[in-house]
MARLOSE-968271 format. One record per residue (C-alpha): residue number from 1; residue in one letter; x, y, z. Coordinates in pm, whole numbers. Each point is the difference from the previous one (the first is absolute). Layout:
MARLOSE-968271
+------+------+--------+--------+--------+
! resi ! resn !      x !      y !      z !
+------+------+--------+--------+--------+
!  NUM !    A !      X !      Y !      Z !
...
+------+------+--------+--------+--------+
end
This chain:
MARLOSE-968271
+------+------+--------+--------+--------+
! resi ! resn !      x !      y !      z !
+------+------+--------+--------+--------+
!    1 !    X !   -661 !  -7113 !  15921 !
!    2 !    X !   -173 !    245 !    177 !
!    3 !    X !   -253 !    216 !   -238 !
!    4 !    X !    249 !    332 !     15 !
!    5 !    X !    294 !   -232 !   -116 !
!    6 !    X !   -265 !   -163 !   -295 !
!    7 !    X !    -81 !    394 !    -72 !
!    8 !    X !    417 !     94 !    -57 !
!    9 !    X !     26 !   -323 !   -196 !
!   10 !    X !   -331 !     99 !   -221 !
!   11 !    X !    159 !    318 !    -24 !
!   12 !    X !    369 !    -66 !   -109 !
!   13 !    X !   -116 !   -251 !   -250 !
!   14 !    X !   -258 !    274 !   -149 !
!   15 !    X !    269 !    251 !     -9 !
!   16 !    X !    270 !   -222 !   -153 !
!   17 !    X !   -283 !   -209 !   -225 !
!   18 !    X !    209 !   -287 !    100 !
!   19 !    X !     -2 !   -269 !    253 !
!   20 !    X !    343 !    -95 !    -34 !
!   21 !    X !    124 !    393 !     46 !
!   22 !    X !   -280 !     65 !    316 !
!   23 !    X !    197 !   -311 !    107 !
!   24 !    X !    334 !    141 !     23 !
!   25 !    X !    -98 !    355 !     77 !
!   26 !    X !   -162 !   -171 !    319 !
!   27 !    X !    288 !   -270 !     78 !
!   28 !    X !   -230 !   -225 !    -44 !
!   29 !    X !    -50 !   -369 !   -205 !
!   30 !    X !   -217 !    -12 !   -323 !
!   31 !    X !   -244 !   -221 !    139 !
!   32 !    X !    -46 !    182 !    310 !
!   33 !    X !    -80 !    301 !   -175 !
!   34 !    X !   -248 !   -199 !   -263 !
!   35 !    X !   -188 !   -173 !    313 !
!   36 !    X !     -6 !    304 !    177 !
!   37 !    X !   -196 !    161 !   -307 !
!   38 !    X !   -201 !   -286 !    -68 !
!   39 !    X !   -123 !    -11 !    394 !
!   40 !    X !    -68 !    351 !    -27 !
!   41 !    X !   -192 !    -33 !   -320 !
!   42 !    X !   -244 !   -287 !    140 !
!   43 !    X !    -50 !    186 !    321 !
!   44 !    X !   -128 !    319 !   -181 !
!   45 !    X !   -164 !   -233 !   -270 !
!   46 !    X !     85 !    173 !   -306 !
!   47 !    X !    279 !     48 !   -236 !
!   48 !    X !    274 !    241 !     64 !
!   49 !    X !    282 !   -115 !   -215 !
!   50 !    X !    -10 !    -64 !   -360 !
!   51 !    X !    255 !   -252 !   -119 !
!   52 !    X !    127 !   -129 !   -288 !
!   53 !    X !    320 !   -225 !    -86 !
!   54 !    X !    177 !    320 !    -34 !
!   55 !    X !   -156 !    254 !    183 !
!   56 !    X !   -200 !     82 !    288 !
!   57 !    X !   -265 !    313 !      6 !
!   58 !    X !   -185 !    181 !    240 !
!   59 !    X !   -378 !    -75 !    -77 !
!   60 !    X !   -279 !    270 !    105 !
!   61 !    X !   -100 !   -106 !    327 !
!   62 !    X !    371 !    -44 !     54 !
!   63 !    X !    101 !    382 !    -56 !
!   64 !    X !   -268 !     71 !    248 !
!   65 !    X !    149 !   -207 !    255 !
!   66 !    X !    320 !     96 !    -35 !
!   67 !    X !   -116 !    369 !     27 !
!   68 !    X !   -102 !   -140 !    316 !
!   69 !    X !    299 !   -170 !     98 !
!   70 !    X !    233 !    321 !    -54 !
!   71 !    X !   -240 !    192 !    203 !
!   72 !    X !    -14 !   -251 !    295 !
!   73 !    X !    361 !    -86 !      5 !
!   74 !    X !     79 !    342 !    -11 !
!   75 !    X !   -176 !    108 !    312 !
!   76 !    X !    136 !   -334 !    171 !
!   77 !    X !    309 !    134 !    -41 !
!   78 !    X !    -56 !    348 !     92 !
!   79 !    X !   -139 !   -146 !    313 !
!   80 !    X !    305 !   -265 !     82 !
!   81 !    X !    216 !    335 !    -85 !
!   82 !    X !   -129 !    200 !    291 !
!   83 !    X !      4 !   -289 !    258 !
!   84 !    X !    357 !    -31 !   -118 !
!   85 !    X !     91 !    364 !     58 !
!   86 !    X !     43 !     10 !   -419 !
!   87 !    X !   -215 !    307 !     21 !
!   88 !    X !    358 !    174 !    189 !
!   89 !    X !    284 !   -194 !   -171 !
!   90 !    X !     11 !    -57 !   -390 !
!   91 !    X !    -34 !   -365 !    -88 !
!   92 !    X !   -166 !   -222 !   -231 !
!   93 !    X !    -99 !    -49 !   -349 !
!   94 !    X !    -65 !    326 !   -238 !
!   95 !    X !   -127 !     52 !   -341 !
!   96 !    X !     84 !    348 !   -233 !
!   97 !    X !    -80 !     13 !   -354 !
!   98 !    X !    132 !    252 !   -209 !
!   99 !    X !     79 !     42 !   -372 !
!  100 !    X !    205 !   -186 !   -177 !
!  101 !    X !    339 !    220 !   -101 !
!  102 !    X !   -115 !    272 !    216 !
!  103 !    X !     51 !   -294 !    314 !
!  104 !    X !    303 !   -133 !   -184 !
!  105 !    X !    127 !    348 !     60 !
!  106 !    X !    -96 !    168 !    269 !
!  107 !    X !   -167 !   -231 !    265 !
!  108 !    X !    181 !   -315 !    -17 !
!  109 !    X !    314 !    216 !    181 !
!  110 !    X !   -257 !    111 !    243 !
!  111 !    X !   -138 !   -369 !    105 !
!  112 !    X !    405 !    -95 !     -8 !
!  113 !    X !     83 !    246 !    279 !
!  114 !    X !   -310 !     -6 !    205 !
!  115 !    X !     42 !   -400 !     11 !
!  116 !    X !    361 !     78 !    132 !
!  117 !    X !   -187 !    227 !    286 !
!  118 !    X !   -287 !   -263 !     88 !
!  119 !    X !    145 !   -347 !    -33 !
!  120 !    X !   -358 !   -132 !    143 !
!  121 !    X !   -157 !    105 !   -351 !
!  122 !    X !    -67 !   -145 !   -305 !
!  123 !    X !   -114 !    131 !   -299 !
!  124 !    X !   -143 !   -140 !   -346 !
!  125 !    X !     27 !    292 !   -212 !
!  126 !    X !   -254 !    -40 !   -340 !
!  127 !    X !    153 !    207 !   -261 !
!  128 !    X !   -287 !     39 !   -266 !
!  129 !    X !   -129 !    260 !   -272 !
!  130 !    X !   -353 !    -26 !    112 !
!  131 !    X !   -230 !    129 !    356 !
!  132 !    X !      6 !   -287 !    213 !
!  133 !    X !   -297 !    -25 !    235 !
!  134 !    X !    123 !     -8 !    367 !
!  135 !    X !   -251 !   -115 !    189 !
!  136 !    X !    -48 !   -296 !   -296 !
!  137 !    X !    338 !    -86 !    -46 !
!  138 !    X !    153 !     36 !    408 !
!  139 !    X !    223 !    319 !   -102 !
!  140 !    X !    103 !    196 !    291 !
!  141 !    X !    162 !    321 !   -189 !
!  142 !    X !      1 !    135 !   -336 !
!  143 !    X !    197 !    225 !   -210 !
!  144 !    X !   -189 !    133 !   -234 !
!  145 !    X !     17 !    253 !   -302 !
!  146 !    X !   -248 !    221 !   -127 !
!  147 !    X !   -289 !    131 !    138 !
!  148 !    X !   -256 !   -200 !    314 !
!  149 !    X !   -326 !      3 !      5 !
!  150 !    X !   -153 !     32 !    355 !
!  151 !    X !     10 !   -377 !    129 !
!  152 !    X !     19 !     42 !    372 !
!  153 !    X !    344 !   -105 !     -2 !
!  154 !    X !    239 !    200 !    125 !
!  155 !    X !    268 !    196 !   -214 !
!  156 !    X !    348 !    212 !     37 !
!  157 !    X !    103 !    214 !   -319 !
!  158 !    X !    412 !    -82 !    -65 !
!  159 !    X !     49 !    160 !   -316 !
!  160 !    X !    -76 !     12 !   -335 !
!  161 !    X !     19 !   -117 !   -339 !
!  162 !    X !     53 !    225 !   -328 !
!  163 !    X !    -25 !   -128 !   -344 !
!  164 !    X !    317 !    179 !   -156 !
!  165 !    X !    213 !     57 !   -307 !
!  166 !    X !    315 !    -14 !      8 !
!  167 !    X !    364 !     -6 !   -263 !
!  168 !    X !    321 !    -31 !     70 !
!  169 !    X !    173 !    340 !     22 !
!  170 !    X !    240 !    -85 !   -292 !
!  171 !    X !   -345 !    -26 !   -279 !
!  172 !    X !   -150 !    308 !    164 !
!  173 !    X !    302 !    166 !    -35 !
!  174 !    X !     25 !   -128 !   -428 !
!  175 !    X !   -379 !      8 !    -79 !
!  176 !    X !   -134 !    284 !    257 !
!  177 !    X !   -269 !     32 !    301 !
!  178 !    X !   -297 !    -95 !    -82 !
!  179 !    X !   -259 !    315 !    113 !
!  180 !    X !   -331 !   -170 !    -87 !
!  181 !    X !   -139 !   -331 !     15 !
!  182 !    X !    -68 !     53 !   -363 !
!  183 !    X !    403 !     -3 !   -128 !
!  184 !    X !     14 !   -365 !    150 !
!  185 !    X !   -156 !    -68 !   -361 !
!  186 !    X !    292 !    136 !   -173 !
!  187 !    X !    238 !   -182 !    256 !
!  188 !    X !    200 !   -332 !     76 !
!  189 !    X !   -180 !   -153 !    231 !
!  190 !    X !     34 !   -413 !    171 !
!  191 !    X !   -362 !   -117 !     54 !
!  192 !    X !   -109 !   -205 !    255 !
!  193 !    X !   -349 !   -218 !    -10 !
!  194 !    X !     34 !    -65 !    417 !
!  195 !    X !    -89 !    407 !     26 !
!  196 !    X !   -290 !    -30 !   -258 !
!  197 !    X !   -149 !   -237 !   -257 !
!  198 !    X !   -113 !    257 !   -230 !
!  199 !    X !    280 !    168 !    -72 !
!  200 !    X !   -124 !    315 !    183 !
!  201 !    X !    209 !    249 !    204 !
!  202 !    X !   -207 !    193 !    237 !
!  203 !    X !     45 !    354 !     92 !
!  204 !    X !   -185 !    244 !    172 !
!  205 !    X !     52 !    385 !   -156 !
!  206 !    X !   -196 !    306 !    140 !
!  207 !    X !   -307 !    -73 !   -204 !
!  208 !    X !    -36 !   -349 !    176 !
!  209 !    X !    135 !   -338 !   -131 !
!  210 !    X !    160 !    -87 !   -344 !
!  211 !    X !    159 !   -253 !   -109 !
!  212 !    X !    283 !    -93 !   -284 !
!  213 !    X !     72 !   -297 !   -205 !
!  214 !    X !    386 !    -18 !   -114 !
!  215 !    X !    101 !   -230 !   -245 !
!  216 !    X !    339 !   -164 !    179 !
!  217 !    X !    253 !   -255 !   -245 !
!  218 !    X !     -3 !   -157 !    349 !
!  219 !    X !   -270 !   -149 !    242 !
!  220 !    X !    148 !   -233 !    274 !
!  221 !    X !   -307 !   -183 !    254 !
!  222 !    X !    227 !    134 !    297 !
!  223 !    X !     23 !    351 !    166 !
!  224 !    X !    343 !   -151 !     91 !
!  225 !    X !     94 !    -84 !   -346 !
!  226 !    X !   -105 !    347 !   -130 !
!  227 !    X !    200 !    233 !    321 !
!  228 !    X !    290 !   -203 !   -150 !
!  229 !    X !    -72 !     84 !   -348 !
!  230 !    X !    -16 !    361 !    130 !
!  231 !    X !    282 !    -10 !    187 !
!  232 !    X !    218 !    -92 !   -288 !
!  233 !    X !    -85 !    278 !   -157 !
!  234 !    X !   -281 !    -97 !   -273 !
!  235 !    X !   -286 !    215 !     81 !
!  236 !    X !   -263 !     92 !    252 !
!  237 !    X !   -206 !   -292 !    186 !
!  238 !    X !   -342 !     39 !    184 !
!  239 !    X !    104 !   -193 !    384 !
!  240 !    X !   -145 !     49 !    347 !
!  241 !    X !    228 !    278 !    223 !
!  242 !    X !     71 !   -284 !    261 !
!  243 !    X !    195 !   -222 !   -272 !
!  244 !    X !    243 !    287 !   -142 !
!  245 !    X !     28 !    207 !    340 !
!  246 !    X !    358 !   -142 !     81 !
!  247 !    X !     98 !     75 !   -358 !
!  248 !    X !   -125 !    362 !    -11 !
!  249 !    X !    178 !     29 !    342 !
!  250 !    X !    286 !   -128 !   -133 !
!  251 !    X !      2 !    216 !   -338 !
!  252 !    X !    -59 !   -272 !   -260 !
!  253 !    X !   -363 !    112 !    -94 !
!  254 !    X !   -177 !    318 !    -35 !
!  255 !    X !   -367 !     14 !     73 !
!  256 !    X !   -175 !    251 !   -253 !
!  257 !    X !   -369 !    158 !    -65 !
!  258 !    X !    -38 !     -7 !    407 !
!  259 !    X !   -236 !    273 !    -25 !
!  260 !    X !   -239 !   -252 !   -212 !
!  261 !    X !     32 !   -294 !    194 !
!  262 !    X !   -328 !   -140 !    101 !
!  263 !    X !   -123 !     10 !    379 !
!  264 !    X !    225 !   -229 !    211 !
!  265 !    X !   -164 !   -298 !    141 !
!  266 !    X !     33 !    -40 !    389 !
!  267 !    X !    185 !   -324 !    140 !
!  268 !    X !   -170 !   -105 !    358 !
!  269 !    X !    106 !   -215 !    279 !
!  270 !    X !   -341 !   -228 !     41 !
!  271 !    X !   -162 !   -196 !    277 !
!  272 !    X !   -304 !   -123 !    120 !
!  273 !    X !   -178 !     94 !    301 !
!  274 !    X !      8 !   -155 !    327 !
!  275 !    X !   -121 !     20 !    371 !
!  276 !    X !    396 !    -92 !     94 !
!  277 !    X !    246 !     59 !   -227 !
!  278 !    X !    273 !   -313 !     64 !
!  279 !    X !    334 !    150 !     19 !
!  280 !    X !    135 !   -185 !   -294 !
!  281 !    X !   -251 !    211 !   -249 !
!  282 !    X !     67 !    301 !    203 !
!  283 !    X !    369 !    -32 !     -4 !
!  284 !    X !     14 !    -42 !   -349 !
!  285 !    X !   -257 !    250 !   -117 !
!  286 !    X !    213 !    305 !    208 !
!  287 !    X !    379 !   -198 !   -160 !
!  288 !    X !   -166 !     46 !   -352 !
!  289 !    X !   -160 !    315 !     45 !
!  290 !    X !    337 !    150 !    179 !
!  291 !    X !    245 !   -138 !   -282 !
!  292 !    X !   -229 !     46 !   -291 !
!  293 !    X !   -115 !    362 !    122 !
!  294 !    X !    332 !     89 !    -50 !
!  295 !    X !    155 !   -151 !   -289 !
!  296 !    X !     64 !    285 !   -193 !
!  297 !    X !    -38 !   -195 !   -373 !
!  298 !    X !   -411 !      7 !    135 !
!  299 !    X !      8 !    338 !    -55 !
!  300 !    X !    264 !    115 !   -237 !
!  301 !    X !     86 !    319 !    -96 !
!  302 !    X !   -184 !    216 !   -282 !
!  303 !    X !    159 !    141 !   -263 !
!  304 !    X !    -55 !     85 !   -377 !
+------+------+--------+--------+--------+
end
């Protein structure tokens, strides 16, 4: 092997922390894979791999090199791209990460028609609650939630996300509006610990913030779990707009106390910087910013 195919095989076996799943990620035998590695590793002279009889870490000279490796692979490909004419027609490999139910729901449908418009493309899409680092981990575009700090990377605002309450219209109608954040102590209410651990509903009132603590007969460790619970009529629940916006469009839920919500948190379109933007991230960048932009359920409606 040549040393860039010795740098993808040190890099899909760090990424997978197995030989055997580098191995068929890359088509390739398990032996070629551990040679490869091991030829690599007494070139360099030092230790990049960890392994044990049942696993296989990345040691700290290793996650240096394989900084290295993204980086270099990278621009080879950038540069084999605009030989190619990739910089004009969409084609290769892409990476997005998003988060998790937020991708479930909104991007996945997005990558599912744009691959029907570019069948040159392929995309791993890395659904995680956590900031990925793009430039460590190879991302090409990001959908992110919540507010950026200035990274150089480039950014496109597509909506945003409220932290809402919301009933059923049958309870409101039996137990009342609620006008302050303060009567959700005297109310039904369905908890839910993926909103916040402590128990907390946040608010933000014209003296600044505030913040309640109801005591619900139910807590469920879904948002999902809890919209349903609300839905059926049980009591209010503390979600994210996104999750109920097809159900207060469709007249199942209420949202209520709108005019104490806290600030909404912007949702971006994210990607790094580049002398020539390949097509691919281009292409996808403008499909998500065009579809997302205008999905209404980004931006519901406020009422009270």
């Amino acid at each position: 092997m040549d040393r860039f195919q010795e740098m993808q095989v040190f890099l899909a076996v760090a990424e997978e922390q197995s030989f055997a799943a580098a191995a068929r990620r890359l088509n390739l035998s398990p032996p070629s894979v551990t040679r490869a590695v091991a030829a690599l590793e007494e070139r360099i002279g030092t230790l990049l791999l960890a392994r044990t009889t049942r696993s296989v870490h990345v040691t700290e000279a290793g996650q240096r090199y394989m900084e290295d490796c993204r980086r270099i692979l990278a621009e080879l490909q950038e540069a084999e791209e605009s030989a190619t004419g990739s910089h004009a027609v969409a084609r290769g490999q892409l990476t997005l990460t998003a988060p998790v139910l937020f991708g479930e729901m909104f991007v996945t449908p997005v990558l599912v028609d744009y691959l029907a418009e570019h069948p040159a493309v392929q995309i791993k899409a890395l659904l995680v609650d956590r900031v990925v680092d793009m430039a460590d981990e190879g991302i090409d575009v990001a959908v992110r939630i919540g507010n950026l700090p200035d990274s150089g990377l480039h950014m496109i605002k597509v909506g945003e996300m409220r932290r809402v309450v919301c009933a059923a219209p049958a309870y409101l109608a039996k137990h009342g509006r609620p006008l302050h954040p303060d009567d959700l102590c005297h109310a039904q209410v369905v908890g839910s610990s993926s909103i916040t651990a402590t128990g907390d509903w946040l608010f933000s009132g014209p003296q600044g913030p505030l913040s309640v603590r109801p005591e619900p007969r139910l807590v469920v460790t879904a948002n999902q779990a809890a919209i349903h619970a609300a839905c059926l009529g049980w009591g209010l629940a503390h979600v994210l707009s996104y999750q109920v916006a097809g159900k207060v469009a469709g007249g199942e839920l209420e949202i209520v106390l709108a005019d104490y919500e806290p600030p909404p948190l912007p949702i971006h379109v994210v990607y790094q910087d580049a002398r020539k933007i390949a097509a691919k991230v281009r292409t996808l960048v403008d499909y998500c910013v065009a579809r997302l932009g205008q999905d209404v359920a980004l931006n519901p409606p406020r009422d009270g």
